[in-house]
N, CA, C and O atoms as CSV, one atom per row, in Angstrom:
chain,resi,resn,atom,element,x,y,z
A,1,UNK,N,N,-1.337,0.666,14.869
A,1,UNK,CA,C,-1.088,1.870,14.094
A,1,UNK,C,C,-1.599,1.635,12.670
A,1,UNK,O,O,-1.756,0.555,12.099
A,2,UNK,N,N,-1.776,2.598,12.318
A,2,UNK,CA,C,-2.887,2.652,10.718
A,2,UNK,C,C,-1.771,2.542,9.389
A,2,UNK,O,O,-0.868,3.376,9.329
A,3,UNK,N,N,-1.840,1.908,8.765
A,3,UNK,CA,C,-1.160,1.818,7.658
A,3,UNK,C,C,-0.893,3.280,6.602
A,3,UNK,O,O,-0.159,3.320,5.614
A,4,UNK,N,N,-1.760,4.446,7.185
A,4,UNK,CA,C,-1.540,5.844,6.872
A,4,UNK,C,C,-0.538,6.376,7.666
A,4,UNK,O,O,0.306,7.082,7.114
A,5,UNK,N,N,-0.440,6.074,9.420
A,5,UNK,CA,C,0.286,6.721,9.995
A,5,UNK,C,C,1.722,6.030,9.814
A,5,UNK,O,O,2.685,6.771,10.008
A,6,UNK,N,N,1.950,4.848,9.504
A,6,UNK,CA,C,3.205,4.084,9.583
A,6,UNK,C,C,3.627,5.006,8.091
A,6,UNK,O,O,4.638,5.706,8.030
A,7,UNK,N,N,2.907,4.887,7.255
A,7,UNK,CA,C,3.570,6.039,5.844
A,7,UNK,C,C,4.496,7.175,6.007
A,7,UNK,O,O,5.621,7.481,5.612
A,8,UNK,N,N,3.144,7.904,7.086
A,8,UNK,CA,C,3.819,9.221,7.471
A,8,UNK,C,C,5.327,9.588,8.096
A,8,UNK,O,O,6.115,10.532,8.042
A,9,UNK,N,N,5.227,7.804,8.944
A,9,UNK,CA,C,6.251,7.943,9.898
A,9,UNK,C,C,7.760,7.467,9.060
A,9,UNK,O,O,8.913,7.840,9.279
A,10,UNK,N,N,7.205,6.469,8.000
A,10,UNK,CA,C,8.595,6.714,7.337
A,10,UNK,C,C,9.297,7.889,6.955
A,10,UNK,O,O,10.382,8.407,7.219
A,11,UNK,N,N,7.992,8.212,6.015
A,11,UNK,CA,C,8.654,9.454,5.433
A,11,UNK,C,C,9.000,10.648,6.231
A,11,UNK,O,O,9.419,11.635,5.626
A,12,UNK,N,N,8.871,10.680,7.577
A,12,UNK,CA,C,9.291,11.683,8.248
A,12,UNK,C,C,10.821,11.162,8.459
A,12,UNK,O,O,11.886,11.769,8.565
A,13,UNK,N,N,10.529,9.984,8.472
A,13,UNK,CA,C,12.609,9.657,9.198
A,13,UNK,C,C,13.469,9.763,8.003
A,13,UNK,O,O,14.685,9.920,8.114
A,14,UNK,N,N,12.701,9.658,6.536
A,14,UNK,CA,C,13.085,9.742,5.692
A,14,UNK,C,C,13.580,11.332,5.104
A,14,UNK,O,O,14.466,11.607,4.295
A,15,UNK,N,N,12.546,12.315,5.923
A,15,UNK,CA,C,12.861,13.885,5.458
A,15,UNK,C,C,13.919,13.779,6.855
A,15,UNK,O,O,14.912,14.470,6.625
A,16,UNK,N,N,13.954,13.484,7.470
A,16,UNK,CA,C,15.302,13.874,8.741
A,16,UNK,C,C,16.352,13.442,8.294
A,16,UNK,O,O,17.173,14.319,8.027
A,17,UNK,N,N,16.713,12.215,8.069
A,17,UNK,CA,C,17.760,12.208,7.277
A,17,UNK,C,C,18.068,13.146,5.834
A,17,UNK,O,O,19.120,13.740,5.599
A,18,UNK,N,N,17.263,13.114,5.252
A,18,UNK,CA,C,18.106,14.386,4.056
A,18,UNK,C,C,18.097,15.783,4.667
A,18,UNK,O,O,18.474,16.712,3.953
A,19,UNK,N,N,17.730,16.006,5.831
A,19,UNK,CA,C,18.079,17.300,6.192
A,19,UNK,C,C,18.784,17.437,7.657
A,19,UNK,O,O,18.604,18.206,8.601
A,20,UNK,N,N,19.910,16.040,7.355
A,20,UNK,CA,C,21.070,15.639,8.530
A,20,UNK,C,C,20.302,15.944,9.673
A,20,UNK,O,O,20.775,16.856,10.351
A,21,UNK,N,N,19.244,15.437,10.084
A,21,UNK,CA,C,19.078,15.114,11.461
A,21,UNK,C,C,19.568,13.980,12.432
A,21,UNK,O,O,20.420,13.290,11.870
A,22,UNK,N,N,19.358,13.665,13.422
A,22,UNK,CA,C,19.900,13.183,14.137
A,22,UNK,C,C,18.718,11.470,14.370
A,22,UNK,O,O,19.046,10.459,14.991
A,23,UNK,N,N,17.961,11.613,13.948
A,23,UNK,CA,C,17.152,9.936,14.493
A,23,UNK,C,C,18.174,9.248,13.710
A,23,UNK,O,O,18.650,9.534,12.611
A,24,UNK,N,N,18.489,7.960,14.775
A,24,UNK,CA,C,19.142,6.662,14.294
A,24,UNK,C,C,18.457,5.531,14.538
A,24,UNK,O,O,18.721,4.622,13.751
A,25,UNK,N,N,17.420,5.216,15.626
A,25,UNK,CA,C,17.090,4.340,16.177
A,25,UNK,C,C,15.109,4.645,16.235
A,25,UNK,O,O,14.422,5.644,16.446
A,26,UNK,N,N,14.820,3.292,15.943
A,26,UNK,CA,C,13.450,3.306,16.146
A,26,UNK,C,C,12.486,1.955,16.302
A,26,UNK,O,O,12.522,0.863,15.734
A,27,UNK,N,N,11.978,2.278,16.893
A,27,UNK,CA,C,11.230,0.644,17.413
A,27,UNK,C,C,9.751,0.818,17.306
A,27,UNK,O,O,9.256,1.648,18.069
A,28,UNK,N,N,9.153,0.333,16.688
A,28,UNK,CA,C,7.582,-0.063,16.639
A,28,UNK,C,C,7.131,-1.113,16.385
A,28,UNK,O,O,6.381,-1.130,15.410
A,29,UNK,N,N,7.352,-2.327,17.062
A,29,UNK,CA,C,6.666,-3.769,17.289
A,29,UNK,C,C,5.049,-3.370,17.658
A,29,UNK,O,O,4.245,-2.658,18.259
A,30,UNK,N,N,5.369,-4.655,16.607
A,30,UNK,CA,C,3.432,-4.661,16.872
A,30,UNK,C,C,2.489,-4.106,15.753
A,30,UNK,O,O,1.265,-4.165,15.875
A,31,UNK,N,N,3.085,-3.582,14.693
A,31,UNK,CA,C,2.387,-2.762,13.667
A,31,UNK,C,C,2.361,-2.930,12.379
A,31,UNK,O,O,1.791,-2.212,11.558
A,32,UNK,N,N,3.082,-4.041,12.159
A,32,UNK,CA,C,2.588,-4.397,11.194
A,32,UNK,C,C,1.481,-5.207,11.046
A,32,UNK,O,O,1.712,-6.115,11.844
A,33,UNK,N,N,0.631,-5.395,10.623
A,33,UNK,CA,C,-1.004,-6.429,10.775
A,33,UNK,C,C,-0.983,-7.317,9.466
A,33,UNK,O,O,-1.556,-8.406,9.502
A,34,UNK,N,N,-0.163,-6.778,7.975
A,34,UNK,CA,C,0.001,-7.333,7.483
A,34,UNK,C,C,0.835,-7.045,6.583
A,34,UNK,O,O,1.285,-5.903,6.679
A,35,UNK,N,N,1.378,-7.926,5.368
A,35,UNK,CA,C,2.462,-7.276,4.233
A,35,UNK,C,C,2.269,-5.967,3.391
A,35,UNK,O,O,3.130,-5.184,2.990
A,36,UNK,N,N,1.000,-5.941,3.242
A,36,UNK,CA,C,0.358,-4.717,2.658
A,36,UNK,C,C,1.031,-3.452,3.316
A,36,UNK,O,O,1.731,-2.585,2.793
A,37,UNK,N,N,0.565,-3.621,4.763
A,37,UNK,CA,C,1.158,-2.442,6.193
A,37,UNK,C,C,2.304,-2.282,5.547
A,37,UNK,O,O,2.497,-1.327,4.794
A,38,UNK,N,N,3.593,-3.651,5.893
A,38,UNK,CA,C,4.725,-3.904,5.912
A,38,UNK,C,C,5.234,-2.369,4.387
A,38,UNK,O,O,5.651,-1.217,4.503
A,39,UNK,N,N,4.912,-3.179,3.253
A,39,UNK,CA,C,5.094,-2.633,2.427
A,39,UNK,C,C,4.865,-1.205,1.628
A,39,UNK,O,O,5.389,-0.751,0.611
A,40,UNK,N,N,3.779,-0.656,2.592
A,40,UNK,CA,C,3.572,0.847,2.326
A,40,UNK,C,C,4.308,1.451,3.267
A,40,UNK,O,O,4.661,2.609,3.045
A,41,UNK,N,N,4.656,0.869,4.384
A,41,UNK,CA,C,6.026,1.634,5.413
A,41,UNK,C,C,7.498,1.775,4.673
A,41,UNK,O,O,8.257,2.738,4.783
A,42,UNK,N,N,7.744,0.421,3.789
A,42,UNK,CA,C,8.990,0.637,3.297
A,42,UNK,C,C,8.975,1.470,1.882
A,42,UNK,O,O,9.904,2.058,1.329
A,43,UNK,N,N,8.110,1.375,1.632
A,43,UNK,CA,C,7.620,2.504,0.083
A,43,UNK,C,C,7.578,3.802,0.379
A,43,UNK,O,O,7.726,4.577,-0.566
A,44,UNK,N,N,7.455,4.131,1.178
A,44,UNK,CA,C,7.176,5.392,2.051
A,44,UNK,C,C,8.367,6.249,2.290
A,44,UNK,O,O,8.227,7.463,2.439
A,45,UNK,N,N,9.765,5.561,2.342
A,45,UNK,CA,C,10.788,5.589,2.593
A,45,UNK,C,C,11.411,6.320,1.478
A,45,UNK,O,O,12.356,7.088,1.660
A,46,UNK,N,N,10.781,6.039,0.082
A,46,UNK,CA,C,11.400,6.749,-1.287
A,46,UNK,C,C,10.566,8.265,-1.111
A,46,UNK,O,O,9.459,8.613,-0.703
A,47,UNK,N,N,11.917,9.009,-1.731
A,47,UNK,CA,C,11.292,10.431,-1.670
A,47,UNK,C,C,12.353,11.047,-2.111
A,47,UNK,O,O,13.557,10.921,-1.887
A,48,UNK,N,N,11.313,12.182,-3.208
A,48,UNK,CA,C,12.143,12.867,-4.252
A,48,UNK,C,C,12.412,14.240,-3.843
A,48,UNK,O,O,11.755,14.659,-2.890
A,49,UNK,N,N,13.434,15.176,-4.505
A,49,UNK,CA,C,13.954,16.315,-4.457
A,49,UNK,C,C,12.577,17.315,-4.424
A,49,UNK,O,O,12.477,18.451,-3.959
A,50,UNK,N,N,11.451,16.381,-5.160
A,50,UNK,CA,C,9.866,17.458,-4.846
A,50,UNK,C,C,9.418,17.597,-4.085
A,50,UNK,O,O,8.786,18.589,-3.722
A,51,UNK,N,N,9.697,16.123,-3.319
A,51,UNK,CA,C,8.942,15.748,-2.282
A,51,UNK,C,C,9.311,16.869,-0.804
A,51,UNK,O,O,8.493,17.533,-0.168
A,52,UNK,N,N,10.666,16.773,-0.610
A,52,UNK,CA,C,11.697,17.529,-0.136
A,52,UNK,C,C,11.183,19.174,0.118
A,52,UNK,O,O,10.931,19.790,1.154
A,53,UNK,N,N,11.158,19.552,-1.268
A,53,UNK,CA,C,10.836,21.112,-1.290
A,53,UNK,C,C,9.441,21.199,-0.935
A,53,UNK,O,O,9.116,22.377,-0.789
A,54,UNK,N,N,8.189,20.121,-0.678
A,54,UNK,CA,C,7.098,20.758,-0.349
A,54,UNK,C,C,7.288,20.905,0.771
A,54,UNK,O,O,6.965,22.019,1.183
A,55,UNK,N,N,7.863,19.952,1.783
A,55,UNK,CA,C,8.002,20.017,3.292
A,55,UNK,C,C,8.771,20.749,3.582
A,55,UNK,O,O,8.752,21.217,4.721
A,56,UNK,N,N,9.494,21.029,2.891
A,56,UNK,CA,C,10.957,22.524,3.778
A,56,UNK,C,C,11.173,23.667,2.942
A,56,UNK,O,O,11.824,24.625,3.360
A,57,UNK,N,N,10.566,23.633,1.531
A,57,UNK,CA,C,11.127,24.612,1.227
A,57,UNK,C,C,9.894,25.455,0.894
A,57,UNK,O,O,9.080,25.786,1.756
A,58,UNK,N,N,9.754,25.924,-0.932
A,58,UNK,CA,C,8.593,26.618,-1.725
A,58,UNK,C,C,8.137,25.577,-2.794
A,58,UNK,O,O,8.781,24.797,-3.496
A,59,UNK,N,N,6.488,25.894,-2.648
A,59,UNK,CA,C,5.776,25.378,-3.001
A,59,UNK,C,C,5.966,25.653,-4.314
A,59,UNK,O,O,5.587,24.772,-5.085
A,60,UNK,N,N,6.509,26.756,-4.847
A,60,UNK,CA,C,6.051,27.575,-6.017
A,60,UNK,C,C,7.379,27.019,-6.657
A,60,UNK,O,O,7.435,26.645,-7.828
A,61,UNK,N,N,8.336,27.000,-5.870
A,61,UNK,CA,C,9.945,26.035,-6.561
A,61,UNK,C,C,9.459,24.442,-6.889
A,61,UNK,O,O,9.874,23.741,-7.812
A,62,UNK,N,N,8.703,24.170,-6.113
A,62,UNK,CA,C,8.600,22.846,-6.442
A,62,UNK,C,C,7.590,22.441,-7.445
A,62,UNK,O,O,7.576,21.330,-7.974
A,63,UNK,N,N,6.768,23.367,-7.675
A,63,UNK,CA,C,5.689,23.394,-8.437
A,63,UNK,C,C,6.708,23.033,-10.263
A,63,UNK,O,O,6.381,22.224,-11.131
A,64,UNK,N,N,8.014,24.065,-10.258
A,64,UNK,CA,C,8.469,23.847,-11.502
A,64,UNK,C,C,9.462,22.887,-11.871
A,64,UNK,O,O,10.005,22.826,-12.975
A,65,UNK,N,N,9.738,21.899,-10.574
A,65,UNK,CA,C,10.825,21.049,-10.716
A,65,UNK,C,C,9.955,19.926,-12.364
A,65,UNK,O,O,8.872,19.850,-12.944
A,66,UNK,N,N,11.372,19.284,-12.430
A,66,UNK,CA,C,11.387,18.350,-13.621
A,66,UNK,C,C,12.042,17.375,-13.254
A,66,UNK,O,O,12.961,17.502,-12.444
A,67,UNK,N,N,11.620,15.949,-13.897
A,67,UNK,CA,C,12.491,15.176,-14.375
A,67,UNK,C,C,13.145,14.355,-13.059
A,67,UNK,O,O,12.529,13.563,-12.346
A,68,UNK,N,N,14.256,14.667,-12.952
A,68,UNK,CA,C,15.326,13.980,-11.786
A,68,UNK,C,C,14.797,13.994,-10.768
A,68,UNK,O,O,14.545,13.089,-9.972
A,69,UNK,N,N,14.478,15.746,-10.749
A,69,UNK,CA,C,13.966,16.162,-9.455
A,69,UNK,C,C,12.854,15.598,-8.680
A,69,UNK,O,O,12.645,15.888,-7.502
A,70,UNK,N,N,11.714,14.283,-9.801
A,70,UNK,CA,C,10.484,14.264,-9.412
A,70,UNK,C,C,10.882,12.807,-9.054
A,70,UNK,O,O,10.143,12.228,-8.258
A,71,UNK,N,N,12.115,12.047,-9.617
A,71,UNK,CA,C,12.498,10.882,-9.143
A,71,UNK,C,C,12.790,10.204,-7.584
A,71,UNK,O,O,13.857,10.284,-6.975
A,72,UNK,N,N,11.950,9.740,-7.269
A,72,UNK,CA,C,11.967,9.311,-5.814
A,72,UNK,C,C,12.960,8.194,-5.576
A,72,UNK,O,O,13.031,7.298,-6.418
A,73,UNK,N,N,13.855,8.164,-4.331
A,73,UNK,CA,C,15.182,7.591,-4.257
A,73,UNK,C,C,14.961,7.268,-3.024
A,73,UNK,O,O,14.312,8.132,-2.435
A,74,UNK,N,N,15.427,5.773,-1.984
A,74,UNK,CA,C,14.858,5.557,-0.989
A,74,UNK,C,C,16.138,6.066,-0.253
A,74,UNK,O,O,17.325,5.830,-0.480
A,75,UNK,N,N,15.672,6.659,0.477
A,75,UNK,CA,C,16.257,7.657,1.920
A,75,UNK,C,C,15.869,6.976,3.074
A,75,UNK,O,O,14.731,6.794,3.507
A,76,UNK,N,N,17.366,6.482,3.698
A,76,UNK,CA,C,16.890,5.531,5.075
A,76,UNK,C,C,17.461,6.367,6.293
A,76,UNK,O,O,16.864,7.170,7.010
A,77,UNK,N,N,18.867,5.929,6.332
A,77,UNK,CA,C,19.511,6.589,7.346
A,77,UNK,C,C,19.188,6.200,9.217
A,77,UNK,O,O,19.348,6.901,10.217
A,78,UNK,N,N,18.871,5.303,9.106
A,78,UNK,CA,C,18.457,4.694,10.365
A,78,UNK,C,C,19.310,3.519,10.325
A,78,UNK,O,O,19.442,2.792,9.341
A,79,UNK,N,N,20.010,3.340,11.702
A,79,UNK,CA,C,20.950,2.319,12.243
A,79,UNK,C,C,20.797,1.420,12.452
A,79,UNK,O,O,21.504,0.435,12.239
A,80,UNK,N,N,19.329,1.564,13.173
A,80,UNK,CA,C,18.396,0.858,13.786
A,80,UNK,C,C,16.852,0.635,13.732
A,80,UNK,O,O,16.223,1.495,14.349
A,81,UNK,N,N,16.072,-0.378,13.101
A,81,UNK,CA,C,15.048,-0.481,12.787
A,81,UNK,C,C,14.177,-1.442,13.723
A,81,UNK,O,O,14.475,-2.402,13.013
A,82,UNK,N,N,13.499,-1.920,14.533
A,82,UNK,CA,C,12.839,-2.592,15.369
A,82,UNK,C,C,11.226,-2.564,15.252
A,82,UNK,O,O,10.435,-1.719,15.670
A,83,UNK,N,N,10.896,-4.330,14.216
A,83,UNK,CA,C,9.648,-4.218,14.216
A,83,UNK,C,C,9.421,-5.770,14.508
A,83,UNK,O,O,8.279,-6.218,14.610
């Protein structure tokens, strides 16, 4: 897996949890290739109140956020991690 898609995939478990979904558990052995990988998967994981409103909400709300709002905070919410 590409060190773009492992990004994506944090930050998707990362938008499910702030919008109380249900993933707890996840397994992807084998994908990391190196610390670099490692470390843009767990970076991936921070995500701000902006970040938030581009994926669920308005573009045009998020366009005027400030400050706090642009502060990225790591969002896990997984029980279970398997790599």
């Amino acid at each position: 897996m590409q060190t773009t898609q492992l990004a994506w995939l944090a930050k998707a478990c990362a938008m499910n949890h702030r919008k109380n979904g249900g993933l707890k558990f996840l397994s992807i052995t084998k994908c990391f290739s190196s610390y670099s990988t490692a470390n843009s998967f767990y970076e991936a994981f921070k995500i701000s109140d902006h970040d938030h409103e581009i994926w669920y909400g308005d573009k045009k709300v998020a366009k005027d956020m400030q400050k706090e709002q642009l502060e990225k905070k790591f969002v896990y919410g997984l029980e279970y991690l398997n790599v």
